[in-house]
N, C-alpha and C positions, 0 to 999 in steps of 0.2 A: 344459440350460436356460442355459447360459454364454453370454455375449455376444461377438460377431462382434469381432475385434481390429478401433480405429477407428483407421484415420486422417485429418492435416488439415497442411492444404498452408500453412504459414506465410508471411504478407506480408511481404513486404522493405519496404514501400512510407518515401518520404522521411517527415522527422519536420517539421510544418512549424513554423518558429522566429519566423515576424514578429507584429508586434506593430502596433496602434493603438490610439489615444483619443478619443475624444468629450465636445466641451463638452455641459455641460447648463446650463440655470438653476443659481446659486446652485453649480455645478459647476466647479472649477478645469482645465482641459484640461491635459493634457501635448501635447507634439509630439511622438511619437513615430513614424519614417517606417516603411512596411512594408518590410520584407526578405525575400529571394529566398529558397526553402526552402533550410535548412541540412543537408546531409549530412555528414557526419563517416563517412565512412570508414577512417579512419588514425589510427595511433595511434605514441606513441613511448615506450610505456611496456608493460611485460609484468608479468602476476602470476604468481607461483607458490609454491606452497603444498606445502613439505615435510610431511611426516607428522609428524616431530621438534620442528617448530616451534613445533606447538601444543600444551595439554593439552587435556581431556576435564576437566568442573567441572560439579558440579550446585547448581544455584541455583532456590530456591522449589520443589526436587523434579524440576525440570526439569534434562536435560542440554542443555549449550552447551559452546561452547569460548572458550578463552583466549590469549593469545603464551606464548610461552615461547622463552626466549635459547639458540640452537644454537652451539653450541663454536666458535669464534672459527677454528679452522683447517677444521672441516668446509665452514661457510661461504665460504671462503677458495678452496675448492675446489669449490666449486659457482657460485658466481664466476665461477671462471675455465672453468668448462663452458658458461656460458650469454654469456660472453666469446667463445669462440669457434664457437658456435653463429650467433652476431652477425655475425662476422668474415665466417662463411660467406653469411651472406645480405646480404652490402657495405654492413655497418654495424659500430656497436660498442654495447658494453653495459657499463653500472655499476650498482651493487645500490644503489640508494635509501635504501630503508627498509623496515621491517618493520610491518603493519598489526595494529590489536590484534585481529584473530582468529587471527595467527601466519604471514600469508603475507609470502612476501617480493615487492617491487616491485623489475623491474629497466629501467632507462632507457634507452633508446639515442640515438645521438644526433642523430636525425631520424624525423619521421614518417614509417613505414611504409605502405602497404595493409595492412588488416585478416588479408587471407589468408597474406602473409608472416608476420606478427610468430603466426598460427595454424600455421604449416608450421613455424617458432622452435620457441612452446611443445611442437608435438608430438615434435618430435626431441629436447631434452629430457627429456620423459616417457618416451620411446622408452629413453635411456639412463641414467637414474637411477630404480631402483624406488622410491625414497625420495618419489619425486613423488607427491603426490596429486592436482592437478589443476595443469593450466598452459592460462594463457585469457590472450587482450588486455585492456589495461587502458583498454575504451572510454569515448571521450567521452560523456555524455549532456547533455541540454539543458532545459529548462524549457518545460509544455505548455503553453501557454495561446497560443487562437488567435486572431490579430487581428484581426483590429480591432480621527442627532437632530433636525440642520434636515433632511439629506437622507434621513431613513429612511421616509418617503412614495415615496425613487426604488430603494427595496429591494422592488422587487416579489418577489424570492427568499427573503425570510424569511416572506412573510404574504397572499400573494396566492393565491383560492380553488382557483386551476386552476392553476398551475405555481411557486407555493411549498411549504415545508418546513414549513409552519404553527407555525412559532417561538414568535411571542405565547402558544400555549396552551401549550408545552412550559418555556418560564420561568420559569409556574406553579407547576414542579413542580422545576426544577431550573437553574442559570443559572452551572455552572461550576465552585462553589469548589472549593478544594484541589487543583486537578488541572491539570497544569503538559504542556502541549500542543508537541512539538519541530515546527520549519517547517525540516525541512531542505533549502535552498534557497541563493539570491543572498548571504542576508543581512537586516538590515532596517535604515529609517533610523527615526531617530528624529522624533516624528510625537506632533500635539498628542490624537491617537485612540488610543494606543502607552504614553504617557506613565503610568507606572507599572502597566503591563496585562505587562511584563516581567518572566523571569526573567535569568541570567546564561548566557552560550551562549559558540561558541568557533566559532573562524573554522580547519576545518579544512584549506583550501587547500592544498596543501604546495610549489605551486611561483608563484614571487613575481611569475611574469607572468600567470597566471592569475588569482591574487589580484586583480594591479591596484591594490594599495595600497602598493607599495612593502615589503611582507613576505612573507615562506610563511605558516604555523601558526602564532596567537597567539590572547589572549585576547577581541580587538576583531571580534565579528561582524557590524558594522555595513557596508553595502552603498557602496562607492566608487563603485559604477556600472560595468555591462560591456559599456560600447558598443564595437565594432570597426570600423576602417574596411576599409575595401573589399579584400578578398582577403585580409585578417589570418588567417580561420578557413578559406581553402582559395581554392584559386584557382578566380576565376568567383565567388566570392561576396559578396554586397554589400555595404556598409556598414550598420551600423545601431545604431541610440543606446540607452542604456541604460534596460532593462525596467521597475526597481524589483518586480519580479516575488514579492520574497519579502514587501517590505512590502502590496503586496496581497493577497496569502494572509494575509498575517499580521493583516490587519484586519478581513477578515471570521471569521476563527477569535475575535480575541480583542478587537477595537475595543471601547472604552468603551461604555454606554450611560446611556441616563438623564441625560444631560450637556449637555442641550440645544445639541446639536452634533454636527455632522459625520455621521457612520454608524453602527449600531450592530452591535457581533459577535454571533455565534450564540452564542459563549461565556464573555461579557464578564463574569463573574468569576471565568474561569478565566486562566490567566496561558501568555506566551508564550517560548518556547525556540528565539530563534534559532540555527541553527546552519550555518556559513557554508560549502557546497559547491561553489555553481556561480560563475565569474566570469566572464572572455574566455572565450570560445567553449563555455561549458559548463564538465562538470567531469568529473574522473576516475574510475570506478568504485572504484578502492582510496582515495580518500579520501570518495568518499559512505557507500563499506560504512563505514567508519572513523564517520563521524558519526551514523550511524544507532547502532554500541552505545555510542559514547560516550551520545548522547543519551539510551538506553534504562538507564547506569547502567555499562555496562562499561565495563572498563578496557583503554585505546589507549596504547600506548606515547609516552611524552614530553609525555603533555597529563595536566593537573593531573585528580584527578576530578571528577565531573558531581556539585556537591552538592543538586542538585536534579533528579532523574530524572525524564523524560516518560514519562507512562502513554500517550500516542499521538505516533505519527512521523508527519509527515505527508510523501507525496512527489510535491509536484504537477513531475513531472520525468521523462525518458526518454529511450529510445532504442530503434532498431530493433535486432531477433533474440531469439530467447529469451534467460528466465530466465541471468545465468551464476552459476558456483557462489559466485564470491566475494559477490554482493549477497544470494543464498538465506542463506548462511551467517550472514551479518550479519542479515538477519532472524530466521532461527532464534532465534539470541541474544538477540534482543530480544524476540521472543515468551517466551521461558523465563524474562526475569524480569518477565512480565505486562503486555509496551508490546503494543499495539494498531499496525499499522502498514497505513495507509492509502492508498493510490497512487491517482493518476493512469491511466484506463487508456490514454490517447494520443487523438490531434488527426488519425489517418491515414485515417479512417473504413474501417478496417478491421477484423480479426479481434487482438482484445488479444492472443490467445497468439504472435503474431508482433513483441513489442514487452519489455523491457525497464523498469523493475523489476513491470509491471502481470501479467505471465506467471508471476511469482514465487508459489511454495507460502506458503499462508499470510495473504497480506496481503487488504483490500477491496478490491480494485479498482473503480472507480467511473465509469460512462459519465457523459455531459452529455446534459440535456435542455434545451426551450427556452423561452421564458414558457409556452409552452401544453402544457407536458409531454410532447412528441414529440420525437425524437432529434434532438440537435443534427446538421447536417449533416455537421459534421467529427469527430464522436465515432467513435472505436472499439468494439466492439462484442467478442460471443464467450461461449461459455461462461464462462469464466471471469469474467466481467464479476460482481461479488455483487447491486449495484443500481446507482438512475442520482440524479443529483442536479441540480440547476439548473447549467448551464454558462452561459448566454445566448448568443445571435447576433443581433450586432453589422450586420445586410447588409440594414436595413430602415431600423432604430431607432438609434443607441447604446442607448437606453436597454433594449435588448432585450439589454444585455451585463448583467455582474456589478459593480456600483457601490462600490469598498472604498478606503481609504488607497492614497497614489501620491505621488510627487515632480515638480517642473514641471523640473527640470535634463534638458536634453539628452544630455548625455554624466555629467560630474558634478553632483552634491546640490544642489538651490536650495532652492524654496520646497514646503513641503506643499500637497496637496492631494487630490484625488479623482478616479479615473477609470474608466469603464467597461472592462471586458475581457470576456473569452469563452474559452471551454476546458473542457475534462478539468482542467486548471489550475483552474479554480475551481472546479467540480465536488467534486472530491477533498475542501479543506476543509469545503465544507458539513457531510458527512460527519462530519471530524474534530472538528469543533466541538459536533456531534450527539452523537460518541461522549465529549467530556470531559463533557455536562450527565450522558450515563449512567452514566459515573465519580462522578460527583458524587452522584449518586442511588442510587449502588451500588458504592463503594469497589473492594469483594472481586472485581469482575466480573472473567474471563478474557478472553483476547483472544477464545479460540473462542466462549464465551457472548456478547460484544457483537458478533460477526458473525452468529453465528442468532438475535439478537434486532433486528440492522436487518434481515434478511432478512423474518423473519415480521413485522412490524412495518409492512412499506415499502405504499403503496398502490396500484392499481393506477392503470397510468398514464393521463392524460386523449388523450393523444393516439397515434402511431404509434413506438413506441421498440421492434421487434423486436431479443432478444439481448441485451439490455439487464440483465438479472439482474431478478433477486425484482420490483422495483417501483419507484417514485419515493422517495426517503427520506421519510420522515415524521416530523419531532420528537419529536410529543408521543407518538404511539405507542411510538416505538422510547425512549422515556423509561419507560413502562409498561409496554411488553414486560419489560427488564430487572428492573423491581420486583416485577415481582407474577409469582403462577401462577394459570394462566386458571380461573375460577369453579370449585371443586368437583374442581378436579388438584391431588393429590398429588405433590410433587418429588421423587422417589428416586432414590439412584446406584448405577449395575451395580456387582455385586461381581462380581471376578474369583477364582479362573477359574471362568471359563461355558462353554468352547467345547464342550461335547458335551450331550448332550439328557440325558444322569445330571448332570448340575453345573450346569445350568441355574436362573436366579434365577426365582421367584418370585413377579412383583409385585403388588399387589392393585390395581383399577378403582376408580376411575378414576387413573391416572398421569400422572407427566413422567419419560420414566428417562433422568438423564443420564450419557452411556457416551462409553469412547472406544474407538476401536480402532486396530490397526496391521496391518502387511504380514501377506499368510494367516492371520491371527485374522477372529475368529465369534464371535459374541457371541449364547448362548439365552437366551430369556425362554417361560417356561411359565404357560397361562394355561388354566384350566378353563370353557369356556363353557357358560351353562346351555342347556338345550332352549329355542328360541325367539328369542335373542339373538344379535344381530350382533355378532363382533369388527372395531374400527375402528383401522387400525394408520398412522400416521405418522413417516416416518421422514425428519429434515435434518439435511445435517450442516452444523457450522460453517461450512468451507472453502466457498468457489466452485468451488475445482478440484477437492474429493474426491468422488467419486464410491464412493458406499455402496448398496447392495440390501436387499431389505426380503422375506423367505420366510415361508410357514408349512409346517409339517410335521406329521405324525403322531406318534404313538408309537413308528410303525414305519419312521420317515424318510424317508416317501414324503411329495413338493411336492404341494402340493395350491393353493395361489395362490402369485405373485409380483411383484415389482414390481422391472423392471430399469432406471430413469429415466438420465440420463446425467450428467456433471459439474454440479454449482450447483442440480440441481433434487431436489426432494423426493419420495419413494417414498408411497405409501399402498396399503390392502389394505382391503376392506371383505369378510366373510367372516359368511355365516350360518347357522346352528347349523337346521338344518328338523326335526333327528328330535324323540325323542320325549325323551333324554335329555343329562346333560351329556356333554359331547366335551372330550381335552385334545387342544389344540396347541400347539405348539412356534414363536416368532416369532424367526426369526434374523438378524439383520446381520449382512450382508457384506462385509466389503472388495473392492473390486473394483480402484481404481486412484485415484491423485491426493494420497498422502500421507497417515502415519497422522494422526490429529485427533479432535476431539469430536463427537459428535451428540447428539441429542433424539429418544427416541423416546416418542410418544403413542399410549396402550393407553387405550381403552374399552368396555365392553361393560355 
């Protein structure tokens, strides 16, 4: 009864990077000109992750890892290995810095192709066991595709057919205490901004990227990352600066009730910016780096985060799979309770061929369009959790996302307000959904506020196949988290269960919340009486975990199953015809996609 080994043919496809605006009434325009898609290919930077570098730490019960400082001449001589690893492929190399998950970054002194600076890392690993993993240190880029007074032009929070139905979820919950990271451009300061912030950190590390005239410092405000023409690779075009993070950052956290400007989904929740991307994007070793800064861990040489984000948001990416160093950094962040939200891409393609949206663990989040049908540029996939209002801009402007914006060309002028469109705006929706359930629910886990937007989400109004669970829903996915549905009992698996002698117990009607890992099983024993249907659902938290749903005998013969595949939910309806009670035995399985939480629903 074992499932067929799947495979799936990953997109390479370009990430596209331009941008536009649209005046409206009462709507300040930026100029912002479209640009040619941006490929990033090339890099001049390498990671690599000694085993010695890091420790092993358990935080909230959870394991992560930390830096830890490698003896001054080991390093000395691992240097001069990947010094001449360099030499060999007609470049040079200098060890950087050390990221707070313990990997070390080493520089060369020109951009590569991708495959070289990967044939690098591998002969390295080749020669040092000491390596744990060695990967590029690729560019990623910001997704969002271009093209109070104004929250009548927020058809995305309140409108019947392709909003988040905000107004009723405000009701219930609108943000406090819950400190939201936008790890992105940056933000400027903005009359919708204006104490909606916490303190955040510009983790750049190199001074031309920054763009501000520093690396790493305490100032995460946005200089602007416009490039002129062939700056980010040759053949590619000029193009003026995004403000990309202050519009995420205004629909997450914008004022409300201020009779003014726009209002956020989570406007009394507070914002963390945290400054990644500049010229041409930004590095993998300093996004992982501001993702556990942001979530509370400790990065080497930056002060700590006295104010931790219970959600990362990362409207941001790149093509190819997950790599290890951004997984890691999320790990991290999930083990001390941050929620981390992605972008799933602008390629209209399959997410799992894309970068940080393929990553274990996180929501990834497609775009829909006012009418709830898949935006046309969204990516799409298994992995996909649900979809959110992205807009398209190729009718309307107003058919984009309306948040805080800068009218400056290149550098900061005047505030204002502009539409956009994306997976980029997509993403916060989400994020700002998930701080009102923080608000509503402190204690919640990452994994409980991912199966509670899942079941939560509604079904879409229009055509979004691949899309995950549903459209997000506010006010739902507000009372998902609080309550348990009419007449369910919440109970958590005891371990250990894995054998049909140790199996738990639970009484009808349930919610049993379990988790599971690699080849673990997890029994649940249920006596049905004569007459009576057993009704079994099983979801797991993740998009990408994929879990099984069996009944069994006494005598451990299958008798139903439910083999579903990544993101989707198993069920078993099972009825009792004789004359008397029957026990069976209800097991989860692990099948593939990462250990993680689930829910599973017993009725009879």
């Amino acid at each position: 009864m074992s499932k067929p080994l799947r495979f799936s043919i990953r997109c390479l496809a370009a990430l596209l990077c331009s941008a536009a605006v649209a005046a409206h009434a009462g709507v300040a325009a930026g100029n912002v000109d479209a640009a040619a898609p941006l490929q990033v290919q090339r890099t001049d930077r390498l990671i690599v992750h000694y085993r010695d570098g890091s420790t092993r730490v358990v935080v909230n019960g959870n394991a992560t890892t930390e830096a830890r400082t490698v003896e001054a001449g080991t390093m000395a001589d691992r240097t001069g290995r990947a010094q001449q690893a360099a030499i060999e492929a007609g470049t040079s190399a200098r060890l950087l810095r050390q990221t707070g998950l313990g990997s070390h970054v080493f520089k060369f002194d020109r951009a590569l192709p991708l495959e070289v600076v990967q044939r690098i890392a591998a002969r390295l690993k080749a020669q040092d066991t000491a390596i744990d993993y060695a990967e590029p240190d690729r560019l990623l880029q910001t997704l969002f595709a271009p093209n109070d007074t104004n929250y009548s032009l927020q058809w995305d929070l309140y409108e019947a057919t392709g909003g988040i139905r905000a107004p009723a979820a405000w009701d219930l919950a609108t943000g406090t205490g819950v400190v939201v990271a936008v790890v992105d451009t940056g933000i400027r300061p903005h009359a919708e901004l204006s104490g909606q912030t916490v303190a955040g950190y510009d983790m750049i590390s190199m001074a031309t990227v920054a763009n501000d005239g520093s690396a790493r410092d305490a100032d995460a405000s946005d200089p602007g990352d416009w490039v002129a023409a062939g700056e980010c690779g040759t053949g590619l075009a000029a193009s003026n600066s995004s403000w990309h993070g202050t519009h995420v950052a205004g629909t997450i956290g914008a004022k409300a009730n201020n009779a003014s400007g726009v209002a956020g989904i989570a406007f009394n929740a507070r914002v963390q910016p945290v400054r990644v991307l500049g010229k041409c994007g930004g590095y993998i070793s300093d996004i992982s780096d501001g993702i556990v800064w942001a979530s509370g861990g400790s990065v080497v040489g930056v002060p700590a985060n006295a104010t931790p984000a219970r959600v990362v948001n990362l409207s941001l990416g790149g093509s190819g799979a997950c790599d290890a160093t951004t997984q890691a950094a999320i790990n991290s962040a999930r083990a001390r309770g941050t929620t981390v939200v992605v972008a799933a891409g602008n390629s209209a393609a399959d997410a799992a061929g894309f970068t940080p949206a393929s990553c274990s663990g996180v929501i990834a989040v497609a775009a829909t369009d006012r009418y709830g049908a898949r935006a046309y540029y969204s990516n799409f996939g298994a992995g996909v959790a649900l979809a959110a209002p992205g807009g398209d801009t190729r009718s309307s402007a107003s058919g984009g996302i309306l948040s805080t914006f800068n009218t400056g060309l290149t550098t900061p002028l005047a505030n204002a307000y502009a539409y956009y469109q994306g997976t980029s705006m997509a993403a916060p929706h989400v994020s700002g959904v998930v701080a009102l359930m923080l608000s509503a629910k402190p204690g919640a886990t990452p994994d409980q506020i991912a199966a509670a937007l899942k079941s939560s989400a509604r079904a879409f109004p229009g055509v979004c196949a691949q899309c995950g669970a549903g459209l997000l829903d506010a006010q739902a996915a507000v009372t998902a988290i609080t309550t348990v549905a009419p007449g369910l009992r919440a109970v958590n698996e005891v371990e250990s269960n894995d054998t049909l002698a140790t199996a738990n117990w639970p009484q009808s009607p349930a919610i049993v919340n379990g988790a599971i890992s690699w080849y673990d099983a997890d029994f649940f024993r249920v006596d049905l009486p004569a007459g009576k249907t057993l009704a079994a659902t099983l979801t797991a938290a993740s998009s990408l975990a994929d879990y099984d749903l069996y009944f069994y005998t006494p005598a451990g013969a299958i008798v139903a199953s439910s083999q579903n595949g990544p993101g989707q939910s198993d069920a078993i309806n099972y009825v009792n015809g004789g004359s008397a009670t029957v026990t069976l035995y209800v097991r989860v399985y692990y099948y593939s996609g990462g250990a993680g939480n689930y829910a599973l629903k017993l009725q009879w």
